[in-house]
C-alpha positions in Angstrom: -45.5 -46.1 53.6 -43.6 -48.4 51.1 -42.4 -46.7 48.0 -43.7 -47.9 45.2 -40.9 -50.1 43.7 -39.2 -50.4 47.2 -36.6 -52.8 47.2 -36.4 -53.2 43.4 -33.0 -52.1 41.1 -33.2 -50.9 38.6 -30.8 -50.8 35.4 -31.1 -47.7 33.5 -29.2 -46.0 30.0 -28.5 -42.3 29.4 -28.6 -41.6 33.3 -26.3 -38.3 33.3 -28.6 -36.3 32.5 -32.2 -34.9 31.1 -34.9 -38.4 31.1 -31.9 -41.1 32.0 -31.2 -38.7 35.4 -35.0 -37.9 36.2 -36.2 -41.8 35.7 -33.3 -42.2 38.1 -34.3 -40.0 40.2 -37.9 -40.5 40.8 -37.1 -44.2 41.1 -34.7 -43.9 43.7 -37.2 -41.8 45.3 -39.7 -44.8 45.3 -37.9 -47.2 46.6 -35.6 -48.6 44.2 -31.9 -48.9 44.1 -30.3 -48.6 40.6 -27.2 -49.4 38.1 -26.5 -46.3 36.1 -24.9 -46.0 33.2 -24.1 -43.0 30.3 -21.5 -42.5 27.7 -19.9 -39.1 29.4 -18.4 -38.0 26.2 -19.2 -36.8 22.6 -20.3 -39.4 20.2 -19.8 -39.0 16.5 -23.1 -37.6 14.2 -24.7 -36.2 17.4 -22.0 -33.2 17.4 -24.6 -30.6 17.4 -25.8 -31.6 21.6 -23.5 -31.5 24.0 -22.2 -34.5 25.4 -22.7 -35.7 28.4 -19.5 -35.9 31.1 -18.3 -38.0 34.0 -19.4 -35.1 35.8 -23.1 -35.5 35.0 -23.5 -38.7 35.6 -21.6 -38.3 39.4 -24.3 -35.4 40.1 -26.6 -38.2 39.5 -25.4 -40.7 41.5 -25.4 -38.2 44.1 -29.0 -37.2 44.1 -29.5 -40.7 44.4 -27.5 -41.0 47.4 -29.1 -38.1 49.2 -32.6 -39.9 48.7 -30.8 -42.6 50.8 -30.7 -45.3 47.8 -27.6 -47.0 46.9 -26.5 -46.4 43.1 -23.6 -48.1 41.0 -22.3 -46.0 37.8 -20.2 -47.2 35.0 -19.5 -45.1 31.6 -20.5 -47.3 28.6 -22.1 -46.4 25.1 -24.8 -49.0 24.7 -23.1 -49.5 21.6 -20.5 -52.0 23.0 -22.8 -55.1 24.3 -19.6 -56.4 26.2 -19.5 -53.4 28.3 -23.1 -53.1 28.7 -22.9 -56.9 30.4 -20.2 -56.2 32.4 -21.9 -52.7 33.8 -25.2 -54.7 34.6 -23.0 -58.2 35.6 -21.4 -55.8 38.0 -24.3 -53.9 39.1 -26.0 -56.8 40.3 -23.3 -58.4 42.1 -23.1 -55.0 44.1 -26.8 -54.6 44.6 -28.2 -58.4 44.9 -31.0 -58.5 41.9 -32.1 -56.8 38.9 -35.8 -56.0 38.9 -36.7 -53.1 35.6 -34.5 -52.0 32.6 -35.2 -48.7 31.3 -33.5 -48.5 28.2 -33.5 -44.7 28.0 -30.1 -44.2 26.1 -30.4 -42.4 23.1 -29.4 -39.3 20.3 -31.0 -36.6 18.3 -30.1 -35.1 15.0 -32.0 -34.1 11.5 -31.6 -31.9 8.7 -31.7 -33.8 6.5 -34.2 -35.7 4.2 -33.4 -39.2 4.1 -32.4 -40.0 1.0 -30.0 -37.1 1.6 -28.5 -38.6 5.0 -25.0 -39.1 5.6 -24.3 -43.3 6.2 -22.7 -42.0 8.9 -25.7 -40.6 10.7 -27.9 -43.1 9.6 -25.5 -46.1 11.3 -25.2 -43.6 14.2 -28.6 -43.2 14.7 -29.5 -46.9 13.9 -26.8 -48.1 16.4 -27.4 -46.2 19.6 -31.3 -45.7 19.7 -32.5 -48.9 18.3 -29.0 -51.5 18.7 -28.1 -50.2 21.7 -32.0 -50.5 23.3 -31.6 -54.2 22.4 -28.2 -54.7 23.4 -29.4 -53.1 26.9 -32.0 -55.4 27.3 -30.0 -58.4 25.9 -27.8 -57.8 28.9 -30.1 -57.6 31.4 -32.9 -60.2 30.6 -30.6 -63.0 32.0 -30.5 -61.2 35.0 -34.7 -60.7 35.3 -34.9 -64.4 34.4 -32.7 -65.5 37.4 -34.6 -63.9 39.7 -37.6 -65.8 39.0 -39.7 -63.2 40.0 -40.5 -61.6 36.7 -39.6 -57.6 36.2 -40.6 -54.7 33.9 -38.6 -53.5 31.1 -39.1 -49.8 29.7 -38.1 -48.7 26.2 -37.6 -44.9 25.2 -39.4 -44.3 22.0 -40.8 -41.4 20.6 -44.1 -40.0 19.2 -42.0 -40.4 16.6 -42.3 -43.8 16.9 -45.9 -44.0 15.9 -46.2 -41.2 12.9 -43.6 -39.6 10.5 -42.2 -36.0 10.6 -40.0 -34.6 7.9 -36.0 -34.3 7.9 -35.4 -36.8 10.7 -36.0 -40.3 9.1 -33.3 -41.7 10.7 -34.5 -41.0 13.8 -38.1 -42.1 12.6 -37.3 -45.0 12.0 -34.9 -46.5 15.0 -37.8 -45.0 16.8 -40.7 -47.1 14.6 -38.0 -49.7 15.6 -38.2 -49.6 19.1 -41.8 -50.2 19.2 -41.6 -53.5 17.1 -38.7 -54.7 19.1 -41.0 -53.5 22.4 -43.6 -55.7 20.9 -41.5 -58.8 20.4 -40.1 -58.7 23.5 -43.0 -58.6 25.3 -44.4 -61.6 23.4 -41.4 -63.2 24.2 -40.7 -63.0 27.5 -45.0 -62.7 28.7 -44.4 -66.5 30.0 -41.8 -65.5 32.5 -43.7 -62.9 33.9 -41.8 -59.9 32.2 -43.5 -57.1 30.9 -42.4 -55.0 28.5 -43.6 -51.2 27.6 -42.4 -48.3 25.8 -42.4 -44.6 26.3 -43.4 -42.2 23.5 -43.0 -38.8 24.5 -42.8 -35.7 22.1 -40.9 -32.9 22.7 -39.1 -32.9 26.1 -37.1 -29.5 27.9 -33.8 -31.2 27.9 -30.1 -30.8 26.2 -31.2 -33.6 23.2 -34.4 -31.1 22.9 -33.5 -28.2 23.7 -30.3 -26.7 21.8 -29.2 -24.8 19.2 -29.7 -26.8 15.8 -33.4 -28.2 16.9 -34.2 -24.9 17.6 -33.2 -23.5 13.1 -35.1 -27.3 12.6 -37.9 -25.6 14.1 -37.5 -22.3 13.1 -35.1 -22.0 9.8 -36.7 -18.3 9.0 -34.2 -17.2 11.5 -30.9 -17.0 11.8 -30.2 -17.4 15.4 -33.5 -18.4 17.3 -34.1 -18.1 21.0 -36.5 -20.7 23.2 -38.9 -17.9 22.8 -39.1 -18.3 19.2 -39.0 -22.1 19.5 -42.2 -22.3 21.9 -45.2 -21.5 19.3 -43.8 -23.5 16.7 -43.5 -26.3 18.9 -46.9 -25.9 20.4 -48.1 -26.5 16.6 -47.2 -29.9 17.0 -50.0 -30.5 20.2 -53.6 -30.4 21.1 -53.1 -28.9 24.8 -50.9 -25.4 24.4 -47.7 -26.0 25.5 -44.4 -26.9 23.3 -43.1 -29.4 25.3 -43.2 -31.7 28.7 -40.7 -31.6 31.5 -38.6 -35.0 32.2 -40.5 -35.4 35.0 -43.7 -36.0 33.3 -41.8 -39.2 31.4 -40.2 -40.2 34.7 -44.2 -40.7 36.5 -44.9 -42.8 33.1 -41.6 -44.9 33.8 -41.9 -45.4 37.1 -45.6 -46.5 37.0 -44.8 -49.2 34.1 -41.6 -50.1 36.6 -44.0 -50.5 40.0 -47.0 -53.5 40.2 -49.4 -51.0 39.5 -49.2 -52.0 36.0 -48.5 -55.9 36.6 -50.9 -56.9 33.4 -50.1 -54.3 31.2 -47.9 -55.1 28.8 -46.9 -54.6 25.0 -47.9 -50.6 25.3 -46.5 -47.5 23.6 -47.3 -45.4 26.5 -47.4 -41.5 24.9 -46.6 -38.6 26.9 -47.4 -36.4 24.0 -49.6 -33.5 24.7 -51.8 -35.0 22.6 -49.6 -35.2 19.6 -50.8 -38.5 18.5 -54.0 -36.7 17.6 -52.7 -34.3 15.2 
């Protein structure tokens, strides 16, 4: 049986690791070749994760390998349009087409309120998770349109894309950003057959998630908290008990938005929330 974006490539940001590696993954596992592409070092204002390496992003051009898909890999902060264009422009050459963009790239950090955040964090935060989502699909969309075949393009957002929390606004509002740009985009594009979606998960068990200063965010009664401290806190947040999702649970959400399965859906925040959204 065909997989279920067989034949497709796919272009995706932040693919070391955590979401970018499993949306990799479990589209290489239906089917679909793909361009990969991560930063692989520390970026300034997100100091408190640990950065992703060239050694990440190999392991997941590997896994990708062993599911007997071919995979092209290029280190580029979605920052830099040039070099995004040159890692798709490549990517495509290698691989024949460009089929779904999954604009996954992104940061984490809070603390702060907002009118006590740094500039630097703010232009950060502003420039990789909602700049460097357009900038991503800026450089593929040529590619989709030359195909003539339409495509699917996937944004990450967040539940906190769609409602507020305190001491991140930064990140609130490149998220809030995403989904109008998600929006446009699909409005934009509708007539060549493109659809456009966004993902909104909440709380998901990876390094951006899971690490040391979102854990005190969470839990600033202690001084050193452990995931077992984190977890009822975090389960506050949702209607079903659990704290968070795994990045497979995104990945099924991306890769059905990515296949024909969806081929009329379009313009959707798609949440992965726990039921969140509700609360």
């Amino acid at each position: 049986m065909a997989g279920r974006v067989e034949g497709k490539v796919a272009f995706i940001t932040g693919a070391a690791r955590g979401q970018g590696r499993s949306h990799a993954v479990r589209l290489a596992q239906e089917g679909a070749d793909i361009i990969a592409v991560d930063v692989c070092k520390p970026v300034s204002g997100s100091d408190v994760i640990p950065a992703s390496t060239p050694e990440d992003l190999a392991e997941t051009a590997e896994l990708i390998k062993g599911l007997g898909r071919r995979v092209v890999t290029a280190e580029v902060d979605v920052r830099d349009f040039d070099a995004l264009q040159a890692a798709v422009d490549g990517g495509v050459e290698q691989l024949g087409r460009l089929d779904i963009i999954v604009a996954n790239a992104g940061i984490g950090n809070g603390g702060a309120t907002l009118d006590k955040t740094s500039e630097q964090d703010w232009d950060t935060m502003i420039g990789i998770n909602l700049s460097g989502v357009w900038k991503t699909v800026k450089a593929g969309v040529p590619h989709l349109l030359s195909g003539s075949s339409g495509g699917s393009i996937v944004l990450t957002s967040s539940v906190g894309g769609l409602k507020a929390y305190p001491n991140t606004g930064h990140y609130i509002a490149a998220k809030h950003g995403v989904i109008g740009m998600m929006r446009s985009f699909a409005v934009e594009l509708g007539e060549h057959s493109i659809r456009v979606n966004a993902v909104c998960p909440t709380n998901v068990n990876t390094p951006m998630f899971m690490n040391e200063g979102t854990m005190k965010l969470f839990r600033p009664d202690l001084e050193n908290p452990t995931k077992e401290d984190f977890a009822p806190v975090a389960q506050f947040m949702h209607v079903l008990p659990i704290g968070w999702v795994e990045p497979v649970d995104i990945s099924n959400a991306v890769l059905f938005l990515a296949s024909d399965e969806s081929r009329y859906i379009t313009g959707l925040p798609v949440t992965i929330d726990a039921g969140s959204t509700l609360k």
